[in-house]
C-alpha positions as CSV (number, residue, x, y, z in Angstrom):
1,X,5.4,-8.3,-8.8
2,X,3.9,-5.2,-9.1
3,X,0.9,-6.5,-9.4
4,X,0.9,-7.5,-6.1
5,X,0.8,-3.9,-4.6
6,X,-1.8,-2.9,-7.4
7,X,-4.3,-5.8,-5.5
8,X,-3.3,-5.0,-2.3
9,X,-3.6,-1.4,-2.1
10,X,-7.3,-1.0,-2.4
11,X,-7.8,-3.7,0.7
12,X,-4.5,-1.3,2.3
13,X,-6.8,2.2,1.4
14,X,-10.3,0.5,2.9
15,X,-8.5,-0.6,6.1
16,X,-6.5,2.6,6.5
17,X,-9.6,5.0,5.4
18,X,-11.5,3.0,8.6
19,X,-9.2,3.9,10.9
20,X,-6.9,0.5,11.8
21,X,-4.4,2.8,12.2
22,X,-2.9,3.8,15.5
23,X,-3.5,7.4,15.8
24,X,0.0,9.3,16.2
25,X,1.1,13.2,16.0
26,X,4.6,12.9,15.5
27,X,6.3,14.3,13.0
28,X,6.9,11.0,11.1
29,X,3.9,9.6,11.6
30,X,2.7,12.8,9.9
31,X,4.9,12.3,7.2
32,X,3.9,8.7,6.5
33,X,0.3,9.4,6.5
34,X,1.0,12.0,3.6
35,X,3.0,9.8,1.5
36,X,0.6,7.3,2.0
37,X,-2.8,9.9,1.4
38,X,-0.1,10.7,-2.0
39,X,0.1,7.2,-3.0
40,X,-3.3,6.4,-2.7
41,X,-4.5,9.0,-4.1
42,X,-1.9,7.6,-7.2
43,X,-3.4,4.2,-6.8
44,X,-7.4,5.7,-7.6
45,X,-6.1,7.8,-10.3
46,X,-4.3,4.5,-12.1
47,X,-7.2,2.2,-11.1
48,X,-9.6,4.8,-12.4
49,X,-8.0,4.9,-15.7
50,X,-7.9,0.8,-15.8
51,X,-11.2,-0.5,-17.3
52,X,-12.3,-2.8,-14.4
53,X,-12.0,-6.1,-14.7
54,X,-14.4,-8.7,-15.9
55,X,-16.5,-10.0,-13.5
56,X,-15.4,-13.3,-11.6
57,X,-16.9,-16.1,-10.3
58,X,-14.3,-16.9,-7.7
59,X,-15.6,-19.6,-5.0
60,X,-13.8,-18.7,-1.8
61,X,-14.0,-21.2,1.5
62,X,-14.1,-19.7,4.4
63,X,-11.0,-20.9,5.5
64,X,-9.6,-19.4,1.9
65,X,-10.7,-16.1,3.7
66,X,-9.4,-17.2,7.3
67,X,-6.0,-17.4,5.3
68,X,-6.7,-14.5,3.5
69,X,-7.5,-12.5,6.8
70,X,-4.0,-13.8,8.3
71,X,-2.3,-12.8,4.8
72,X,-3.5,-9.5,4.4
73,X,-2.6,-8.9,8.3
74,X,1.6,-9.5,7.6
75,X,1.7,-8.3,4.7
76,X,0.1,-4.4,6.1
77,X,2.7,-5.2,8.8
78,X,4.9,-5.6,5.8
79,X,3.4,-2.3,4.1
80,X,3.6,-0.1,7.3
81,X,6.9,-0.7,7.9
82,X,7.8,-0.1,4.3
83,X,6.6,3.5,4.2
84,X,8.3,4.8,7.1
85,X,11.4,3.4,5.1
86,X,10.4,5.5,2.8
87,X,9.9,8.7,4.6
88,X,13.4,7.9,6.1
89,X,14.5,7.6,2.0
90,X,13.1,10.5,1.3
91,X,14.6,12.8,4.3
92,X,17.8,11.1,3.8
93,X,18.3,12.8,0.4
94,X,17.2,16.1,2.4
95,X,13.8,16.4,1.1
96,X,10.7,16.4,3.3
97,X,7.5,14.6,1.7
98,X,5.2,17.4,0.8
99,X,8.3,18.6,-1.0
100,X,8.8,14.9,-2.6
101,X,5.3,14.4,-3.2
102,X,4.3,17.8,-4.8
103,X,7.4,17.2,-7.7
104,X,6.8,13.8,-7.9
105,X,2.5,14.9,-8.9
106,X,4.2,17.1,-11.4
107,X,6.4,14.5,-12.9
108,X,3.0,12.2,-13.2
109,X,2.1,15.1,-15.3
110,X,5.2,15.5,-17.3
111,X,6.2,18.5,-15.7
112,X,8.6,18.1,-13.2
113,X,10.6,21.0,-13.9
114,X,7.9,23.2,-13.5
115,X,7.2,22.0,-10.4
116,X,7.8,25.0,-8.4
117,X,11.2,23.2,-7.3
118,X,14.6,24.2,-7.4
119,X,17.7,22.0,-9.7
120,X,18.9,20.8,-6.3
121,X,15.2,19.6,-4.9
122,X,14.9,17.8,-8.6
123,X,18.1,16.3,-8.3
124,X,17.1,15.1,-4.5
125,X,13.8,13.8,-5.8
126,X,15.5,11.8,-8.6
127,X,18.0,10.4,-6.0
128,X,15.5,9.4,-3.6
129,X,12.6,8.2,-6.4
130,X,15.9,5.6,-7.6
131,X,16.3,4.5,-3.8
132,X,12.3,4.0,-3.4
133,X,12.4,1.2,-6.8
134,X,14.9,-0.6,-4.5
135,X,13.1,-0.5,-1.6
136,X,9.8,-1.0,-3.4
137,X,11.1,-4.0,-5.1
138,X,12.4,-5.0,-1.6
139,X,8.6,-4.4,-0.1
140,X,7.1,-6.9,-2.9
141,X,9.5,-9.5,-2.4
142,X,8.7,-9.5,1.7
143,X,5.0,-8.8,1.1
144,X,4.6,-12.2,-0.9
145,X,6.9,-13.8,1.7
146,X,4.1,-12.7,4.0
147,X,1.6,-14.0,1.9
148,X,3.1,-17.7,1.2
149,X,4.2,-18.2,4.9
150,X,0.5,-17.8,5.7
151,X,-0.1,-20.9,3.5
152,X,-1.4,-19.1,0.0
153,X,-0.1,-18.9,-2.7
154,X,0.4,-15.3,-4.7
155,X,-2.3,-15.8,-7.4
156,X,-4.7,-17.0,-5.2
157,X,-3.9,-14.0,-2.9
158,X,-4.3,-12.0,-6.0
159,X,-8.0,-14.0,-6.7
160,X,-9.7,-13.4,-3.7
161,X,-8.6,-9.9,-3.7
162,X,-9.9,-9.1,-7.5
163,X,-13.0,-10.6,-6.1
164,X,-13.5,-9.2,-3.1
165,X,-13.5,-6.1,-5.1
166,X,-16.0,-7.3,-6.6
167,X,-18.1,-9.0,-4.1
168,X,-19.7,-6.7,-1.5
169,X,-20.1,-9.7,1.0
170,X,-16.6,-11.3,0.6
171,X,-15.3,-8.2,1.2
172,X,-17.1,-7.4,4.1
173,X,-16.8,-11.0,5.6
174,X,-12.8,-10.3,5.0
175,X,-12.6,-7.0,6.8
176,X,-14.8,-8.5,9.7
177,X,-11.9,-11.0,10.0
178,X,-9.2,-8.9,9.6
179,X,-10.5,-6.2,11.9
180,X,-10.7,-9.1,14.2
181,X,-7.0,-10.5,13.8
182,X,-5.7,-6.6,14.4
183,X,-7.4,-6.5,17.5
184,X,-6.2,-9.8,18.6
185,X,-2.7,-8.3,18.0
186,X,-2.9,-5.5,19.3
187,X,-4.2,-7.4,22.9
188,X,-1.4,-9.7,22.5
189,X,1.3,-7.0,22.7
């Protein structure tokens, strides 16, 4: 399952990075943009240390990417939900997320307790990184829900996704289409 984030995250991080975000000051939208920069930035650094995958030859209709588009659309709906349930996480154990994010960089490291951070903010970040598994496993589960109510299955999800990375064109025929499908939500609300 936790694959599934690890292949969607890069298609999350090239939509986000172009701006298919709506553009909000508060305080909370604030905070979710920072876990999310944080948890990107995670994503590169683990992706960076993967040796990339063999190259596929992965045939993809264009209603596969149709699918695909309508997919990938839920399940950011899915993801963009999930992290301000996180930010909420996170404050509920009385942390804010630069405080979260700067112990949990050091922990990455080894070094949470030198992590500039009190006993109390370590025991905080420990309460709320236990809360975030359950919600993270809860965010898998409804992203592939997402993904098989739009008619594909996981690993072909997965597929087209490894090879879109891969594939200049599939990948920009896929973010034509799901640049389209935002826009036609957003005119439908």
């Amino acid at each position: 399952m936790t694959l599934i984030l690890k292949y969607l995250s890069p298609f999350l991080l090239a939509f986000i990075l172009i701006g298919c975000q709506n553009g909000n000051n508060s305080s909370k939208k604030t905070d979710q943009q920072n876990l999310q920069q944080n948890q990107a930035q995670q994503q590169q650094d683990q992706l960076g240390q993967l040796q990339q995958p063999p190259q596929t030859d992965t045939d993809v209709s264009d209603k596969e990417v149709e699918t695909f588009a309508d997919a990938f659309v839920d399940a950011r709906e899915v993801q963009a939900n999930a992290q301000e349930k996180m930010v909420d996480v996170i404050e509920d154990e009385g942390l804010d997320v630069e405080t979260y994010q700067k112990i949990a960089q050091a922990a990455q490291r080894g070094q949470a307790k030198e992590a500039d951070a009190s006993d109390e903010e370590i025991e905080k970040f420990e309460n709320a990184s236990n809360k975030l598994r359950e919600v993270q496993g809860e965010i898998e589960k409804k992203v592939k829900d997402a993904v098989e109510e739009n008619g594909m299955e996981m690993k072909r999800f997965q597929e087209i996704s490894q090879a879109a990375q891969q594939d200049p064109e599939l990948q920009q025929e896929i973010q034509v289409k799901v640049q389209k499908k935002m826009m036609d939500n957003q005119e439908g609300m």
